[in-house]
C-alpha positions as CSV (number, residue, x, y, z in Angstrom):
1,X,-1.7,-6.6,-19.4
2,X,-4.2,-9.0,-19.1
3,X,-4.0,-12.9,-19.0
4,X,-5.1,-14.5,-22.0
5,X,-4.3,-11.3,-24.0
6,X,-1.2,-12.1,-23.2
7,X,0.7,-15.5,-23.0
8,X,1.4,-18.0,-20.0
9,X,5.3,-17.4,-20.4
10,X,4.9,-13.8,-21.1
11,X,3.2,-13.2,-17.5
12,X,5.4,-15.9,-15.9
13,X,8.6,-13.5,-16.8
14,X,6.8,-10.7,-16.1
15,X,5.5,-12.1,-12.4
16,X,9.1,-12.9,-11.8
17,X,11.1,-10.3,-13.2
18,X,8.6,-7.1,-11.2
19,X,8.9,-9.8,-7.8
20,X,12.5,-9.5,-8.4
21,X,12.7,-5.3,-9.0
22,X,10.6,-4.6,-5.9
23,X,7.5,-2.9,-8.2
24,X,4.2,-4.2,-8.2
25,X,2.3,-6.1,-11.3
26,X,-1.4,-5.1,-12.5
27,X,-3.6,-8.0,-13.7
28,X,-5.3,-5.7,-16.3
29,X,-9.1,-6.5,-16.5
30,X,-8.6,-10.5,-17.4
31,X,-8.6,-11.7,-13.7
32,X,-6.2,-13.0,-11.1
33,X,-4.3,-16.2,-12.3
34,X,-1.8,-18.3,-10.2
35,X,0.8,-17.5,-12.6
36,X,0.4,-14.0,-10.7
37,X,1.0,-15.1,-7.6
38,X,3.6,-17.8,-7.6
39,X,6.4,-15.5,-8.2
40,X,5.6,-13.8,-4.4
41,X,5.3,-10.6,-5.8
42,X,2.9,-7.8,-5.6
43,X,-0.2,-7.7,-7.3
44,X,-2.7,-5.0,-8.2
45,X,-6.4,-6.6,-8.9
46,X,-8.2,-4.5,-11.6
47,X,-11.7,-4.4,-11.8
48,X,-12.5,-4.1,-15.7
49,X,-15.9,-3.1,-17.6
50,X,-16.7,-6.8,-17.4
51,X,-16.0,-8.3,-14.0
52,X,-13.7,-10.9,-15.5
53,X,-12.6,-13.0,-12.3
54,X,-15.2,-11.4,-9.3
55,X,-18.5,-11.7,-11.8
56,X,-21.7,-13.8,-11.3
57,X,-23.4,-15.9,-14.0
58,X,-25.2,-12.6,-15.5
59,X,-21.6,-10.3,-15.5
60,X,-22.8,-8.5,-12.4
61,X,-20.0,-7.8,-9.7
62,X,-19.9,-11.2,-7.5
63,X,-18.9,-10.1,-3.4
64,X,-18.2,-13.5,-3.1
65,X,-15.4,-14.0,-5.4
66,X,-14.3,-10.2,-5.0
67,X,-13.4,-11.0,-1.2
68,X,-11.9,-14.4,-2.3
69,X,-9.6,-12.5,-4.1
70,X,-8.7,-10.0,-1.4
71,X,-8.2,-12.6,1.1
72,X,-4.7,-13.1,-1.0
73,X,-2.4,-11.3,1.1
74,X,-0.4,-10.6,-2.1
75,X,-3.3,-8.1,-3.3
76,X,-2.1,-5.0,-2.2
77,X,-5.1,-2.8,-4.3
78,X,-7.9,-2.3,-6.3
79,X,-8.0,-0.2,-9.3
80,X,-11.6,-0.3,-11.1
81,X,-11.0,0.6,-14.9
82,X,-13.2,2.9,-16.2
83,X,-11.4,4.1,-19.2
84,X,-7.8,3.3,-20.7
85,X,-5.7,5.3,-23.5
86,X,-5.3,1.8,-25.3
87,X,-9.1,1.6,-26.2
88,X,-10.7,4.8,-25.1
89,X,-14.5,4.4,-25.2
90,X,-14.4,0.3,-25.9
91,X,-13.8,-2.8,-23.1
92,X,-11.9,-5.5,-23.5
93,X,-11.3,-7.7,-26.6
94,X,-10.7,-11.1,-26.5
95,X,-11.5,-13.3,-29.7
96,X,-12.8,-16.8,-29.5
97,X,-9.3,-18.6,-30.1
98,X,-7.8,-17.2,-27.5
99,X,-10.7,-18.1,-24.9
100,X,-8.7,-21.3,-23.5
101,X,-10.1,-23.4,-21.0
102,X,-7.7,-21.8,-18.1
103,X,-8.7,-18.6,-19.5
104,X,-11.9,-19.3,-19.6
105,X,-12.2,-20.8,-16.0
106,X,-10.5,-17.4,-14.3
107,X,-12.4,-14.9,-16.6
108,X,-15.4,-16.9,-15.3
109,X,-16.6,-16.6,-19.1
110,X,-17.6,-19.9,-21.8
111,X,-15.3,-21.6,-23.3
112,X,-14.3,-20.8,-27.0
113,X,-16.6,-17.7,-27.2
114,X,-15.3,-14.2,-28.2
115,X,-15.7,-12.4,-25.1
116,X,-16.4,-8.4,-25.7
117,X,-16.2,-6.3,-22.5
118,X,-19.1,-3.7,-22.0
119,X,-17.6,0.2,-22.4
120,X,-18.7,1.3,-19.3
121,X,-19.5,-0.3,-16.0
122,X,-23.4,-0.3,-15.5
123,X,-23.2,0.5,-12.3
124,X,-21.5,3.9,-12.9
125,X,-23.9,6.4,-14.5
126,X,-22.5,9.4,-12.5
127,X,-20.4,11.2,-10.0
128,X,-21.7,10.0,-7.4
129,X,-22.4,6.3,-8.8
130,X,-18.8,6.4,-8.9
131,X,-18.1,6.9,-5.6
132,X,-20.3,4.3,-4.6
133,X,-18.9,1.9,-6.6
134,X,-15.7,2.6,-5.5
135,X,-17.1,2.6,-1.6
136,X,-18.8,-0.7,-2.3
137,X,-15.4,-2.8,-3.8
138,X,-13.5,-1.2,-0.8
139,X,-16.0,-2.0,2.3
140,X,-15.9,-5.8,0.4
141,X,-12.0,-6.2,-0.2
142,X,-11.0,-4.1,3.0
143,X,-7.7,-2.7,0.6
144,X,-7.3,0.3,-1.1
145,X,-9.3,1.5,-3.9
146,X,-9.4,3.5,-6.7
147,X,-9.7,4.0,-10.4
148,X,-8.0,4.1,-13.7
149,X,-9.3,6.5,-16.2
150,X,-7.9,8.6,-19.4
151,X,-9.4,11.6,-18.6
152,X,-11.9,13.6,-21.8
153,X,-12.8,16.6,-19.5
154,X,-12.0,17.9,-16.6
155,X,-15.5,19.1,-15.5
156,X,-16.4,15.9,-13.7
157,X,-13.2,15.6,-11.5
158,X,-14.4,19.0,-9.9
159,X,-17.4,18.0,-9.3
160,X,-16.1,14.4,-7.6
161,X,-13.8,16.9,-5.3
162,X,-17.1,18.8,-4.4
163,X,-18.7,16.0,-4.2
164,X,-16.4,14.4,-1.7
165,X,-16.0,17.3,0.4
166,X,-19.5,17.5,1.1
167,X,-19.3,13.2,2.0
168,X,-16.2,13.5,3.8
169,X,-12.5,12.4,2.8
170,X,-13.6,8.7,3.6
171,X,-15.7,8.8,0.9
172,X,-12.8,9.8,-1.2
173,X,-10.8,7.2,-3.6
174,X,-7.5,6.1,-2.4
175,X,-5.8,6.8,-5.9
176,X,-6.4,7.7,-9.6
177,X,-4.1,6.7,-12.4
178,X,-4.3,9.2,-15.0
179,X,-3.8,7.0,-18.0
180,X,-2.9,8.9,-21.6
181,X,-5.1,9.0,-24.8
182,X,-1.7,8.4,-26.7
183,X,-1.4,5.1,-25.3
184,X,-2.2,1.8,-27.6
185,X,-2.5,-1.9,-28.4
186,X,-2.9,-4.1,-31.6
187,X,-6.1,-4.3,-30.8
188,X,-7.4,-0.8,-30.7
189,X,-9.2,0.9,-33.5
190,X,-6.2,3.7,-34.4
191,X,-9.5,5.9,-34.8
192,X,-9.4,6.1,-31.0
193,X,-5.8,5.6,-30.4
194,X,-4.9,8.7,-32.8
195,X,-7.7,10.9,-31.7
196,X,-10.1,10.4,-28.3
197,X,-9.3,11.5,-25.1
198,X,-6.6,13.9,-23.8
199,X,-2.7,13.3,-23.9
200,X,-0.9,12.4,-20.0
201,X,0.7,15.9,-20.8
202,X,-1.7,18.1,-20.2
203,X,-4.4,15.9,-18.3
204,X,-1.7,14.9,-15.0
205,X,-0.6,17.9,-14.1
206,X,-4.5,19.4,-14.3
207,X,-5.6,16.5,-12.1
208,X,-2.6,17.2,-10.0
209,X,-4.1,20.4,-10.0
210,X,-8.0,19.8,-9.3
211,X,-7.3,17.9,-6.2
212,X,-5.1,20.2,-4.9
213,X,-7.5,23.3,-5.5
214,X,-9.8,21.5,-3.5
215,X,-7.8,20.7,-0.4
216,X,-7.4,16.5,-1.4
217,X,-4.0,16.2,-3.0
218,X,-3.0,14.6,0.2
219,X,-5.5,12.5,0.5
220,X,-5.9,10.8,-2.9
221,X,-2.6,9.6,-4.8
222,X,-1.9,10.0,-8.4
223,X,-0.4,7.3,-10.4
224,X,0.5,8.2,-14.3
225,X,0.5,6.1,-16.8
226,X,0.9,6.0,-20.7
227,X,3.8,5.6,-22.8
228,X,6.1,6.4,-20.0
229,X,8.9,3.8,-21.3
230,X,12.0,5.4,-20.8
231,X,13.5,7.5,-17.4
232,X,13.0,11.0,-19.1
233,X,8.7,10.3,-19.0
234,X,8.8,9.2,-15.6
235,X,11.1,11.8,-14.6
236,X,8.4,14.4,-16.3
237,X,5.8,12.3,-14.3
238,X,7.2,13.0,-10.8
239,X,8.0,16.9,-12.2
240,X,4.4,17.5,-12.7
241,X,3.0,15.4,-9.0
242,X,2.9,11.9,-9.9
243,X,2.9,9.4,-6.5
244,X,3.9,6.7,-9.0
245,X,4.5,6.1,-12.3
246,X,3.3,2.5,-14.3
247,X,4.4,1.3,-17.3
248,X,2.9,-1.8,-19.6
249,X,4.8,-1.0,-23.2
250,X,7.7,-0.2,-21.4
251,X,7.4,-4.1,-20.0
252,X,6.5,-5.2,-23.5
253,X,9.6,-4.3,-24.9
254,X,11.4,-5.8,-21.9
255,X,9.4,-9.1,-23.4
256,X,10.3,-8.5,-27.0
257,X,7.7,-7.1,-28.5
258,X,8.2,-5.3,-31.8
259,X,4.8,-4.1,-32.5
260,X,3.7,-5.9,-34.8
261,X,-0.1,-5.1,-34.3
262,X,-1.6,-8.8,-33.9
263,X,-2.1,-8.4,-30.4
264,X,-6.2,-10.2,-30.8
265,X,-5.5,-12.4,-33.6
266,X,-3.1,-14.6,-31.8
267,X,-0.9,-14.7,-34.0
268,X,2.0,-12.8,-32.3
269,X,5.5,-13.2,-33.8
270,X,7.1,-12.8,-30.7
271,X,4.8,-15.3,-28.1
272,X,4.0,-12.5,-26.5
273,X,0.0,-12.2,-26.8
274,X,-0.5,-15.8,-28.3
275,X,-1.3,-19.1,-27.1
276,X,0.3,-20.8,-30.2
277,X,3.1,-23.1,-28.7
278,X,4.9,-22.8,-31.8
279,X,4.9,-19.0,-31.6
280,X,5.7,-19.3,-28.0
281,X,8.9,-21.3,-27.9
282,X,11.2,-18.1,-28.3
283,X,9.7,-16.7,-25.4
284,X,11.7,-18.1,-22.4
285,X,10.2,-17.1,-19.1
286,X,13.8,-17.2,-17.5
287,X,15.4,-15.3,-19.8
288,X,12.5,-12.1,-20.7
289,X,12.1,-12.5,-16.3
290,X,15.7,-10.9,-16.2
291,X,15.0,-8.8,-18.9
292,X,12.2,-7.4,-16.9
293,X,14.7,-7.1,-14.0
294,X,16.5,-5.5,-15.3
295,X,14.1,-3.0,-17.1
296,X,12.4,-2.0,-14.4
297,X,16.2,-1.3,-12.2
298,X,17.6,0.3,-15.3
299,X,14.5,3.3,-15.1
300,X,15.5,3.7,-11.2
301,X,19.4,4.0,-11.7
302,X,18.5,6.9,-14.5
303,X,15.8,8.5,-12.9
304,X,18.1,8.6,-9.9
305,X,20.5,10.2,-12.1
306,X,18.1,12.6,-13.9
307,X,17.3,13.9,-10.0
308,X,20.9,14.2,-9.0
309,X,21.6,16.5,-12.1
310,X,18.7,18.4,-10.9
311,X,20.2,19.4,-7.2
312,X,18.1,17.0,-5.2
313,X,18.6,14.3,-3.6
314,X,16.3,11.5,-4.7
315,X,13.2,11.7,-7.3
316,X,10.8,12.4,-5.3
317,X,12.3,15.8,-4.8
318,X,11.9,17.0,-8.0
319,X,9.4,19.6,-9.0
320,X,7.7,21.3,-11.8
321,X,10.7,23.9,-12.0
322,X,13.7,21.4,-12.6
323,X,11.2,20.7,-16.6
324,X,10.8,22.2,-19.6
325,X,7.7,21.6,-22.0
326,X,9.1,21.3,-25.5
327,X,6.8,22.6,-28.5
328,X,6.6,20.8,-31.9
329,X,8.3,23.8,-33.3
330,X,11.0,24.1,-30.9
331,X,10.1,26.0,-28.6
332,X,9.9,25.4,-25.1
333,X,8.3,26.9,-21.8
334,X,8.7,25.4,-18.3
335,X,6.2,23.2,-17.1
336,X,6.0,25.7,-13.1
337,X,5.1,28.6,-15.7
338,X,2.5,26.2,-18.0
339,X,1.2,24.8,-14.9
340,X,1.8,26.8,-11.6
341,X,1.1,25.8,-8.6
342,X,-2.3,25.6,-7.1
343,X,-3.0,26.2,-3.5
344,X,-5.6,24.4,-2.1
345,X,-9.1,26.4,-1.4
C-alpha cells in the first residue's frame, strides 16, 4: 500500500495501528515516508519495478539512497517486487493529480507528472539475474532480502533451487512472498485481476513444495499473501507452510474502504487513496489507528482459536492434515492428500 496511492491519514492509522499490534508495515513500491517511521514501528522497504525512493536521475537503482534507507534501524527487510496479484504483468500507477510535491520528493519522481512504473525490473532478465539482483540490494542494505512475486509457472522456481544449489545457500533469497492472482485494486485492468497468474491456493503449497524437494525450505521463508482477510485464510496459510501471512485488503477494510474502485482517480469516497482534504476529513487517523489495532489482534485471538480446535497448541503447529480443500460443487478433499508432503532430495 503505497504512499501517495494512498492518503497521509490513511498511512498515519495504519503506521500506528500495526506499531501498536506488534506486526510489521510494507511501504509498497512508492518509497519510505516519515509518516512510516514516526509511529516506531516496523517497516518492510519494497523495492518496486521503478525504484521509487533508492533511484537515480535515469530510474536506475541509486546505492546511495538504498543504504540511506537501510541505515534506519526500523527497516527490518527488503522485498524487491517483481510481480503482484493486484496488477499482474503492469507496474505501478500513479496519475498526475495525485503526484504531490511530498510525493513527488520521496518517489524521487517530477512534480505533477503521471508516473507509470516499468513491468519488469531491467535488471532481471533471468534466473540468475535474479539472484544477482537480489545479492546486489542485500550486500548494499546488509538486511534481509527477498522477493514478492504471483507466481505463472512453476518451472522457473526449480531452476532458482538448482541454481542456488550449485552457488551455495548464500546465494539463496531470504524469503518469497507468494502473492495471489485473485488479489486486486481499483486500479487494475479486471482483464488481469480476473484472469493472469495462478490463485495462492494452489501456487503456496507448490512453492512450499519446490523448496522443500530441493533441500531449502529451511533456508528460504515463505510469506503468503492475497485476499487473506479473515482468520480462516490465514489459518489455510500456515496449513499449507506459510512462515507468515500479509494482508493489505484486510487493512483496507480496517480503514473503511468499501470498494468503490477509484483507487487512481483520487476521488475516493472514503479518504482512503485520495489527497482531496475534503474527501479526507472522515478519515481520522486516531480512530481507523484503533481500528487497525484492533484488526490485526482480532486475526490472532481466532487463529489462536482455529489451532486450539485443531489439537495443537499454538498456530504454528498446524499442518496440512487439520484442512480441507472445498470444491465449487461441494465437494471436498484434504489439502495432505491434494498436496502431500515432499521430502527434500
Amino acid at each position: 500500500m503505497s504512499f501517495g496511492a494512498i492518503s497521509t491519514p490513511a498511512l498515519k492509522a495504519l503506521a500506528e495501528g500495526t506499531k501498536r499490534a506488534g506486526v510489521w508495515i510494507n511501504t509498497g513500491e512508492g518509497g519510505l515516508s516519515e509518516h512510516h517511521l514516526n509511529a516506531g514501528g516496523s517497516v518492510v522497504f519494497q523495492i518496486g519495478t521503478a525504484k521509487y525512493g533508492v533511484r537515480d536521475e535515469n530510474g536506475n537503482l541509486s546505492e546511495k539512497l538504498l543504504e540511506d534507507v537501510a541505515a534506519h534501524e526500523q527497516i527490518r527487510m527488503f522485498e524487491i517486487k517483481i510481480s503482484q496479484g493486484a496488477k499482474p504483468g503492469k507496474g505501478g500507477i500513479l496519475p498526475a493529480v495525485k503526484v504531490t510535491e511530498e510525493i513527488a520528493a520521496i518517489r524521487k519522481i517530477p512534480v505533477g507528472q503521471a508516473s507509470i512504473s516499468p513491468n519488469r525490473h531491467l535488471e532481471i532478465d533471468s534466473v540468475s539475474d535474479l539472484l544477482d539482483f537480489v545479492n546486489r540490494v542485500r550486500s548494499i542494505t546488509c538486511k534481509p532480502t527477498g522477493f514478492k512475486t504471483v507466481m505463472g509457472s512453476f518451472e522457473w522456481l526449480d531452476e532458482m533451487c538448482m541454481l542456488i544449489r550449485e552457488r551455495g545457500e548464500e546465494s539463496a533469497p531470504d524469503f518469497i512472498t507468494v502473492d495471489s492472482a485473485d488479489g486486486g485494486t481499483g486500479a487494475a485492468p479486471m482483464s488481469l485481476i480476473d484472469n493472469v497468474g495462478i490463485p495462492i491456493r494452489e501456487s503456496l503449497p507448490t512453492v512450499v513444495d519446490t523448496l522443500t524437494r530441493h533441500g531449502l525450505r529451511d533456508r528460504i521463508r515463505v510469506i503468503a499473501s492475497g485476499k487473506m482477510i479473515t482468520p480462516t485464510g490465514v489459518a489455510w496459510a500456515v496449513c499449507a507452510g506459510a512462515d507468515f501471512v500479509v494482508t493489505a485488503r484486510g487493512f483496507m477494510f480496517a480503514l473503511g474502504c468499501i470498494q468503490a474502485l477509484q483507487c487512481n482517480k483520487n476521488t475516493c469516497p472514503t479518504g482512503i487513496t485520495t489527497h482531496n482534504k475534503r474527501l479526507q476529513r472522515g478519515l481520522d487517523p486516531i480512530d481507523k489507528a484503533e481500528r487497525v489495532y484492533q484488526y490485526a489482534m482480532g486475526i490472532r485471538k481466532e487463529l489462536a482459536i482455529i489451532a486450539h480446535s485443531c489439537g495443537v497448541d499454538e498456530p504454528r503447529e498446524l499442518q496440512r492434515e487439520h484442512c480441507r480443500i472445498v470444491q465449487a460443487d461441494g465437494r471436498s478433499a484434504p489439502l495432505a492428500e491434494l498436496y502431500p508432503y515432499v521430502k527434500a532430495a
